[in-house]
Structure formats: C-alpha cells, structure tokens
C-alpha positions as CSV (number, residue, x, y, z in Angstrom):
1,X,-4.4,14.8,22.9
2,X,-7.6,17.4,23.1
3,X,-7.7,19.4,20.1
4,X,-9.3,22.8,20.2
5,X,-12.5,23.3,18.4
6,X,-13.7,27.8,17.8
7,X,-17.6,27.7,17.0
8,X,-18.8,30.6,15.8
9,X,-22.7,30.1,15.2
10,X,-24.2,33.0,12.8
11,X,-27.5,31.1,12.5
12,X,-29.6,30.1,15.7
13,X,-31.0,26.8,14.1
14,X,-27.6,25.2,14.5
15,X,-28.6,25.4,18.2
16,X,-30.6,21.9,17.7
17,X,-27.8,19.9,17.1
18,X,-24.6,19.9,19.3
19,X,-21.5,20.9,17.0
20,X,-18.8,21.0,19.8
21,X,-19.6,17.2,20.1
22,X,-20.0,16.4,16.7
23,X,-16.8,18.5,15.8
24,X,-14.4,16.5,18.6
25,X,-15.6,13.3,17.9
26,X,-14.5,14.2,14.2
27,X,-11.5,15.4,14.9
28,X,-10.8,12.7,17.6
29,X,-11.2,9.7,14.7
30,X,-9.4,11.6,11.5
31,X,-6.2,12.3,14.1
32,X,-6.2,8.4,14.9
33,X,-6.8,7.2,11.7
34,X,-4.2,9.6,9.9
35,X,-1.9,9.0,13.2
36,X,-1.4,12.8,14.2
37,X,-2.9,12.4,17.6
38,X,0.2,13.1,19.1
39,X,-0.5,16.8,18.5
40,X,-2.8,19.4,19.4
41,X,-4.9,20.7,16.2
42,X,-7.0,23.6,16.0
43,X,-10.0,24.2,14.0
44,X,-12.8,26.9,13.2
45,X,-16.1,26.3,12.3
46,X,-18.3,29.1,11.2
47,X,-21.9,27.7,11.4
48,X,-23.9,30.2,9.2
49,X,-26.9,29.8,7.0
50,X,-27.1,29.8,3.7
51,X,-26.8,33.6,2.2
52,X,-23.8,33.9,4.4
53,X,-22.2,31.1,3.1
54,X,-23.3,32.1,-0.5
55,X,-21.5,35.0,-0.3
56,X,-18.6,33.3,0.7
57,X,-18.9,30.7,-2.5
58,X,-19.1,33.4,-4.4
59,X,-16.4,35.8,-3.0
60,X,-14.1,32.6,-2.7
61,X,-14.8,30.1,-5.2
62,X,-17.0,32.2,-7.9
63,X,-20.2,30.5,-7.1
64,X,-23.1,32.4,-6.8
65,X,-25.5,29.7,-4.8
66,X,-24.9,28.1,-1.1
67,X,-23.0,24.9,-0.3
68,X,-22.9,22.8,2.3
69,X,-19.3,23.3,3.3
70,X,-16.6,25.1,2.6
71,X,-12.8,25.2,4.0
72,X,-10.0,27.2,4.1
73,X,-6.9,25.2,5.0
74,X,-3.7,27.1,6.7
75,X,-1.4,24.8,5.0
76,X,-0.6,23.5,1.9
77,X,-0.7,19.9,2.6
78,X,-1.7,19.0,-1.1
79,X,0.2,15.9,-2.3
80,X,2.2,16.2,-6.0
81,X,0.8,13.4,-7.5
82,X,-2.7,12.9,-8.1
83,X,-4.4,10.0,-5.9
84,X,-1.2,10.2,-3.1
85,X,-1.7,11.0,0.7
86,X,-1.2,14.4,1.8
87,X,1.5,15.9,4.2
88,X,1.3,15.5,7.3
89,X,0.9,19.1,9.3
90,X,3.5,20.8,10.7
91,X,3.8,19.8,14.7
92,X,3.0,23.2,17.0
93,X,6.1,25.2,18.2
94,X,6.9,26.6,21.4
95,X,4.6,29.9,21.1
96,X,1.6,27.9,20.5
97,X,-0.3,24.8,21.8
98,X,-2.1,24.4,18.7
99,X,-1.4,24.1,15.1
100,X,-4.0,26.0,13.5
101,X,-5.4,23.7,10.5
102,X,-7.7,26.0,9.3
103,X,-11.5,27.1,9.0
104,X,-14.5,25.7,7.6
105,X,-18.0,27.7,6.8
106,X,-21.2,25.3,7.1
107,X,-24.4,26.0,6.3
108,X,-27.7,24.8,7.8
109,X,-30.4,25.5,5.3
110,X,-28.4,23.4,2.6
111,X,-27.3,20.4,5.2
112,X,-30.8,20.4,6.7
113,X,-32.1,20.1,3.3
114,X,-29.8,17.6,1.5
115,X,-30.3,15.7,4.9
116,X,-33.7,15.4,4.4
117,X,-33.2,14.5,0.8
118,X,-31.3,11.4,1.3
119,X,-33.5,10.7,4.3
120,X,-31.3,11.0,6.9
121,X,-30.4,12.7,10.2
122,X,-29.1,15.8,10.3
123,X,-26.7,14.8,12.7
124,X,-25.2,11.8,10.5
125,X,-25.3,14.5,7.4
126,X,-23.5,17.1,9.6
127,X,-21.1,14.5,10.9
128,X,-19.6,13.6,7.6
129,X,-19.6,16.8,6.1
130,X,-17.0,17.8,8.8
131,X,-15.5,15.2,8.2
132,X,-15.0,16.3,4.7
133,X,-14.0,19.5,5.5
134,X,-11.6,18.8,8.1
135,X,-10.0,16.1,5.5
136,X,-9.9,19.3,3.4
137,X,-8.2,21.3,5.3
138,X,-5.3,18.4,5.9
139,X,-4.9,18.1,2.2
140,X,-7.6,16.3,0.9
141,X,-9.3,17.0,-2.4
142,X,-11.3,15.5,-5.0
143,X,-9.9,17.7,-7.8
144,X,-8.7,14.5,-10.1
145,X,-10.9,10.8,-10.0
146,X,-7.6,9.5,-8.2
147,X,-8.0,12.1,-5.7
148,X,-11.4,11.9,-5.0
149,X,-11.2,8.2,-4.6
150,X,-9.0,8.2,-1.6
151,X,-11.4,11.1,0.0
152,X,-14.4,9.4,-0.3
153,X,-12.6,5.8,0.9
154,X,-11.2,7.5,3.9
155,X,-14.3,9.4,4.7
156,X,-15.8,5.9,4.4
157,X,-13.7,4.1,6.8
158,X,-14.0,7.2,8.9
159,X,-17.9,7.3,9.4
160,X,-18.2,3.6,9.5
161,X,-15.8,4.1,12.5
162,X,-18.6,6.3,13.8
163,X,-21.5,4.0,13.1
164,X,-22.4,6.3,10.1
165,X,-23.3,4.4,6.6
166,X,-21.6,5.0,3.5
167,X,-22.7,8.7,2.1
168,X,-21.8,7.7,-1.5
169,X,-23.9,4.3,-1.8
170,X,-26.6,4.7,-4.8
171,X,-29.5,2.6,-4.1
C-alpha cells in the first residue's frame, strides 16, 4: 500500500539529497515491520534549517537551540506502561485515503553536522533520523530507559533492514 509523503523544503540545501526517496523507503520498512501496511499513512516533513527549527524547539519543547528532528504526532498512540508497544493507528475512514500520522520538522545544518561528526553520510544520518521521527509519531518514545530501549532496538532492526549500521554503537 503507497503511503503519502508532503515535503515541504524551507532550506535549498536539502536539495542534495532526495527526501521523497529516503522518506518512502522509511515508511515502506516501519509499516512492514510494525505490520500496518495494509493501510495508507500520511506524513509531513518540513525540511527547514536550523533557526527555523529553533524556533520551533523553543515555541514547542522550551529549547532555545536547533535539533535534528522534531515531531508532532496526530494521535496518541503512547502505550501505558513504560517499555510496552504502542497502539496501533486508527485505519482511514471513508472521507479520507490516508490516515494522517502526523508532522516532523528536520533540520539540515544540525544533521549535516552531526553526520559529519560521527563520520558518516548524510544520507544514512537522514535516513535514521526519519526513522526516529516517524517511530515518534506512531508512539514511540524514549521518555523512561524501558522506553528508549525498544526505540533504539526497533530503529536498529529497522536500519539494518536498510543496510544502515547501528547509530547507537560506541567505538
């Protein structure tokens, strides 16, 4: 099942890298591997730099620096119980195709940056953190150890799926 992917690119350096592909091929793996790819999701990615997306920390999260990522799921999909799966979301209805998941802000400066810190490519850096947001916006969190555990597995499994190494190794 296609999913529907809105860019919206602020910043004009995010043209060297191809999102749209990047941003399906995400989406295609994290709706097999949670087994929602029987229906239609639909996502929005703002790709900004960072003093847009500092103002955004700020305004939304009381941080006055850039991230890399941030989301904004449509859905409450947060389990109860510290270190449990999430929900699953809702299935669309009959006005809509999609079922809107939500938006995620990310920012080039910072992932071209923190890319180039842990020496490597932007598009492997870029992958997972889309990964990680659109694991946020199905639920996903790393608010408790137990939480955060299951995150970074899945996102694990998910870009080894993808032929990307393991963000979280410490050499």
């Amino acid at each position: 099942m296609d999913n529907e992917i809105d860019i919206l690119i602020e910043e004009e350096l995010w043209a060297s890298i191809d999102l749209e592909e990047i941003s399906h091929k995400v989406m295609a793996h994290i709706s097999v591997a949670l087994d929602i790819a029987t229906a239609p999701y639909e996502v929005s990615i703002l790709a900004c730099n960072d003093t847009r997306i500092a103002v955004l920390n700020t305004e939304f999260r009381g941080k006055k620096k850039p991230t890399n990522v941030l989301s904004w799921p449509s859905y409450d999909l947060n389990p109860e119980i510290a270190g449990e799966i999430p929900s699953l979301p809702p299935k669309p209805d009959f006005g809509d195709p999609f079922v809107n998941l939500g938006d995620i802000a990310i920012a080039y400066e910072t992932c071209i940056n923190e890319a180039k810190a842990a020496e490597i490519s932007l598009y492997n850096h870029v992958t997972h953190l889309l990964t990680h947001g659109i694991l946020h916006l199905l639920g996903y969190d790393h608010e408790t150890d137990k939480d955060a555990e299951l995150m970074e597995n899945l996102e694990i499994k998910l870009l080894a799926d993808m032929g990307i190494g393991n963000p979280y190794k410490t050499v």
